[in-house]
C-alpha positions as a printed NumPy array, in Angstrom:
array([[  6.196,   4.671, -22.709],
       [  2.888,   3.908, -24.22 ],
       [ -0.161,   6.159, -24.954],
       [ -2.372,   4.846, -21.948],
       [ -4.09 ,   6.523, -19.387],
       [ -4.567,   4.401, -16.515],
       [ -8.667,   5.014, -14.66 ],
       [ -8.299,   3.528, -11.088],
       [-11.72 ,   3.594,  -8.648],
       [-10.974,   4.355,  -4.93 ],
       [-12.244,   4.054,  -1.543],
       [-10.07 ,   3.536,   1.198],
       [ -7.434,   1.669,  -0.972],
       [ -4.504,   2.371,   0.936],
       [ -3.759,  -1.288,   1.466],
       [ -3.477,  -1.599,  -2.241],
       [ -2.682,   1.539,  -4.021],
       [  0.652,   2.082,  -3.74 ],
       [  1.506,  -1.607,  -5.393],
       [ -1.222,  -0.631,  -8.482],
       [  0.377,   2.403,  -9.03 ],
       [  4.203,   1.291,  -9.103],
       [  2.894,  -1.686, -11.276],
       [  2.046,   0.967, -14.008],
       [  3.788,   4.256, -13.74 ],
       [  6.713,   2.426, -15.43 ],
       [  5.005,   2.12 , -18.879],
       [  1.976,   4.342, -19.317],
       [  1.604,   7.84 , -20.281],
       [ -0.711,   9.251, -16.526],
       [ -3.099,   7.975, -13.889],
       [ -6.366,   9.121, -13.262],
       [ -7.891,   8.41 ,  -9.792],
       [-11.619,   8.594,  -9.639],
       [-11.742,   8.722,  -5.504],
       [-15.434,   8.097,  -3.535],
       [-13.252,  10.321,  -1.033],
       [-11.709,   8.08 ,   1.1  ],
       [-10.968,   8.288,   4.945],
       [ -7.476,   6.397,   5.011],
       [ -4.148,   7.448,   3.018],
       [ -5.4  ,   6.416,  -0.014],
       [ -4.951,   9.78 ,  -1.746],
       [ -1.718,  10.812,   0.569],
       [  0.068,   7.572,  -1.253],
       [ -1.35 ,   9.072,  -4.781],
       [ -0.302,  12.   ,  -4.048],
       [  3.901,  10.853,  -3.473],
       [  3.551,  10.072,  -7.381],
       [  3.71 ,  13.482,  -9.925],
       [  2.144,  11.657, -12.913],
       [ -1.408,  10.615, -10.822],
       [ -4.423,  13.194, -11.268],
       [ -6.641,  12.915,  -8.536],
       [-10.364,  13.817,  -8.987],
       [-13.271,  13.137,  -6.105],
       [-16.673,  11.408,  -7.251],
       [-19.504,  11.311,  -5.26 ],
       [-20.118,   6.98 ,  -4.994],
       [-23.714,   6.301,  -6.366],
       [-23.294,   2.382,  -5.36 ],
       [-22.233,   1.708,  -9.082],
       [-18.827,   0.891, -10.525],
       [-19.904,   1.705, -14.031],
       [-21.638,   4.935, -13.559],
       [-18.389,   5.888, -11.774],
       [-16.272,   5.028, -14.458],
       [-18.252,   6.359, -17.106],
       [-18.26 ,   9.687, -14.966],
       [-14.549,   9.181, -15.717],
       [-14.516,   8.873, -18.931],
       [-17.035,  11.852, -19.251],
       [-15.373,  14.089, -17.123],
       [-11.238,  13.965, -16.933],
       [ -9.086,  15.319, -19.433],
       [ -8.088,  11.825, -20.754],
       [ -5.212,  12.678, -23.384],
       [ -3.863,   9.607, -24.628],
       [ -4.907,   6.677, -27.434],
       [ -5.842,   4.213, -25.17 ],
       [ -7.78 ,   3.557, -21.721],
       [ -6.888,   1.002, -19.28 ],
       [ -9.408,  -0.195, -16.493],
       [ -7.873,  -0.922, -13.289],
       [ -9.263,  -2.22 ,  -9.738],
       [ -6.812,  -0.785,  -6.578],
       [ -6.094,  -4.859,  -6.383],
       [ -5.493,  -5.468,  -9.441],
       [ -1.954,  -5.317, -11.266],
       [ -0.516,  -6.459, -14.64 ],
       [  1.814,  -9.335, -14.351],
       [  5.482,  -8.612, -15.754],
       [  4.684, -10.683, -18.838],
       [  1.077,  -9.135, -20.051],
       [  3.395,  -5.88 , -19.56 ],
       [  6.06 ,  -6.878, -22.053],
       [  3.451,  -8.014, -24.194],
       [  1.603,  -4.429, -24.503],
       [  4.853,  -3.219, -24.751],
       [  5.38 ,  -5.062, -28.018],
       [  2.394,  -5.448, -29.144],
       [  0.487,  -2.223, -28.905],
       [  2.42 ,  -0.185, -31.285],
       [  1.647,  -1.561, -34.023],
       [ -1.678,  -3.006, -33.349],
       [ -3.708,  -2.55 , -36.647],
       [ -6.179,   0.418, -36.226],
       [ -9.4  ,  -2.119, -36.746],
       [ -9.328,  -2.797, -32.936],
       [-10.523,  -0.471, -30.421],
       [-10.373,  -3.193, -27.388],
       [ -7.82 ,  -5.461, -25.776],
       [ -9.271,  -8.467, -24.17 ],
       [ -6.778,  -9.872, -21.308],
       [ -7.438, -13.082, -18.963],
       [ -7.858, -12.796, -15.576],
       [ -5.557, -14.442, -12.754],
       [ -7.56 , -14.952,  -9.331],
       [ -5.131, -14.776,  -6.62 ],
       [ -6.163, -15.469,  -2.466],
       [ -4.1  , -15.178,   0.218],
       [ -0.873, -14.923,  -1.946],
       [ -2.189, -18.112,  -4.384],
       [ -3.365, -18.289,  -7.548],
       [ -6.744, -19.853,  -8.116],
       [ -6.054, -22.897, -10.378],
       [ -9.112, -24.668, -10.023],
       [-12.673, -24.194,  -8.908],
       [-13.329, -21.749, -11.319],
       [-13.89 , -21.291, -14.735],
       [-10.897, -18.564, -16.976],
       [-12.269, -15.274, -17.258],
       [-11.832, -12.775, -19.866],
       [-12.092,  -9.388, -19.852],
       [-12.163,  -5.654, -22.205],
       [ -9.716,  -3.524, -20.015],
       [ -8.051,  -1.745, -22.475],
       [ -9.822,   0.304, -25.215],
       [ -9.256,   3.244, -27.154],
       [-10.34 ,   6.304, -25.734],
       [-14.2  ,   7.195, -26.992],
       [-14.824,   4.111, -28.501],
       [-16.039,   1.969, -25.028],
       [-17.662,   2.415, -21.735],
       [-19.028,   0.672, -18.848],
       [-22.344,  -1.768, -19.432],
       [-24.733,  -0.033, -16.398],
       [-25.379,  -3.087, -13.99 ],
       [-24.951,  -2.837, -10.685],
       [-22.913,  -6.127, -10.534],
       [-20.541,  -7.411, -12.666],
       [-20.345,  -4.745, -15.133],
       [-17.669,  -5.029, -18.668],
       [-16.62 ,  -2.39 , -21.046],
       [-18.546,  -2.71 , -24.241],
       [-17.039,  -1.326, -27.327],
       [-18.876,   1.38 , -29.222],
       [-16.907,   0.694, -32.457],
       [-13.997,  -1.257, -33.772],
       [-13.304,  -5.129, -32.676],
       [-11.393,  -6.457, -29.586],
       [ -8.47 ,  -8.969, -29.748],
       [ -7.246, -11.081, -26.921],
       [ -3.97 , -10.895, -25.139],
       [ -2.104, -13.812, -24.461],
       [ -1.207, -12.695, -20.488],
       [ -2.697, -12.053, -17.697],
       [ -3.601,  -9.825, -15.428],
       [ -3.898, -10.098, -11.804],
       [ -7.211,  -9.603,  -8.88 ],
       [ -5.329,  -9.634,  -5.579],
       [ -7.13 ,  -8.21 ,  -2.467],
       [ -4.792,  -8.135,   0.196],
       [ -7.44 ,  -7.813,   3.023],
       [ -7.583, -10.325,   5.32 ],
       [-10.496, -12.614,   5.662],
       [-11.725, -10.491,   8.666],
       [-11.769,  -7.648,   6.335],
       [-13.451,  -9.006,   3.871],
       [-16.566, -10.523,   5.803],
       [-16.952,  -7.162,   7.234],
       [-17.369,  -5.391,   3.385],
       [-21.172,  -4.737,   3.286],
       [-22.097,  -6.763,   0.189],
       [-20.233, -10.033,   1.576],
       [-22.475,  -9.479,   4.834],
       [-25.17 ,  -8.914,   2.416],
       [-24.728, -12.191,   0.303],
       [-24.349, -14.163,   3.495],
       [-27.835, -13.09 ,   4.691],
       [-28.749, -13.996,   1.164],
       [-27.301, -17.008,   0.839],
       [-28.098, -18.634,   4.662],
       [-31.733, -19.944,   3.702],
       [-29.644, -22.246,   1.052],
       [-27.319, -23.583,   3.348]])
């Protein structure tokens, strides 16, 4: 088991919860679920697993004031910090990879950098869209969250990042109906219409 704790932001993640949480439980030392107190089963699935802490959060419209609230405010006991989405997930190899690699990871860096894998409607994105990379994994007290409200990273506060070889995964299981219903898709449409 490795010295992580695991931050996870919810609301009304019950679609997705459940597969996030059995992705990591296996490896990592606790989750931490920072919920925006959610009206589905979100936190009755969290709840069926002993090592998740729940904690409720008042939603400001920010993911990175949120997490930082996090990382302010739970009693975070481990090394090292992983950010997760409800979607998202570690693929089986990026896991073996932390697994070996972490250990003995020389104490000049405070980050892991790991790619991203885009996947829609059960298919990874192969094209279309340029690789992303991104600081999800940091010691604890030595990142936080950029405040933007879009598109926010994890900046280190000391040390240097190294990149990962694997991937991990972005996989919203909602279906398109879903999705064109979020507010900020409905949002971008009324945006976006005057290009069209």
């Amino acid at each position: 088991m490795l010295d992580i704790s695991v931050i996870i932001l919810t609301y009304n993640e019950e679609i997705h919860i459940r597969r996030c949480l059995e992705n990591v439980l296996s490896f990592v030392k606790n989750v931490f679920i920072i919920d925006s107190f959610s009206a589905d089963k979100t936190l009755d699935i969290a709840q069926e697993y002993p090592r998740v802490q729940i904690f409720q959060n008042k939603w400001e419209n920010n993911h990175a004031k949120q997490f930082n609230w996090a990382l302010q405010n739970i009693p975070i006991q481990s090394k090292w910090v992983l950010r997760l989405d409800a979607d998202e997930y570690l693929t089986e190899d990026l896991k073996s990879e932390l697994l070996s690699r972490l250990p003995s990871l020389s104490e000049v860096y405070t980050g892991v950098i790991f790619p991203l894998r885009r996947v829609f409607l059960g298919r990874t994105i192969k094209r279309g869209m340029s690789q992303v990379k991104l600081l999800r994994l940091f010691q604890y007290g030595k990142a936080q969250s950029e405040v933007r409200l879009m598109d926010e990273h994890i900046q280190l506060l000391e040390g240097q990042s190294i990149e990962f070889e694997y991937e991990f995964a972005d996989d919203n299981l909602n279906n398109l109906k879903n999705i064109s219903d979020m507010p900020f898709v409905k949002l971008l449409i009324y945006l976006t219409s005057n290009w069209i």
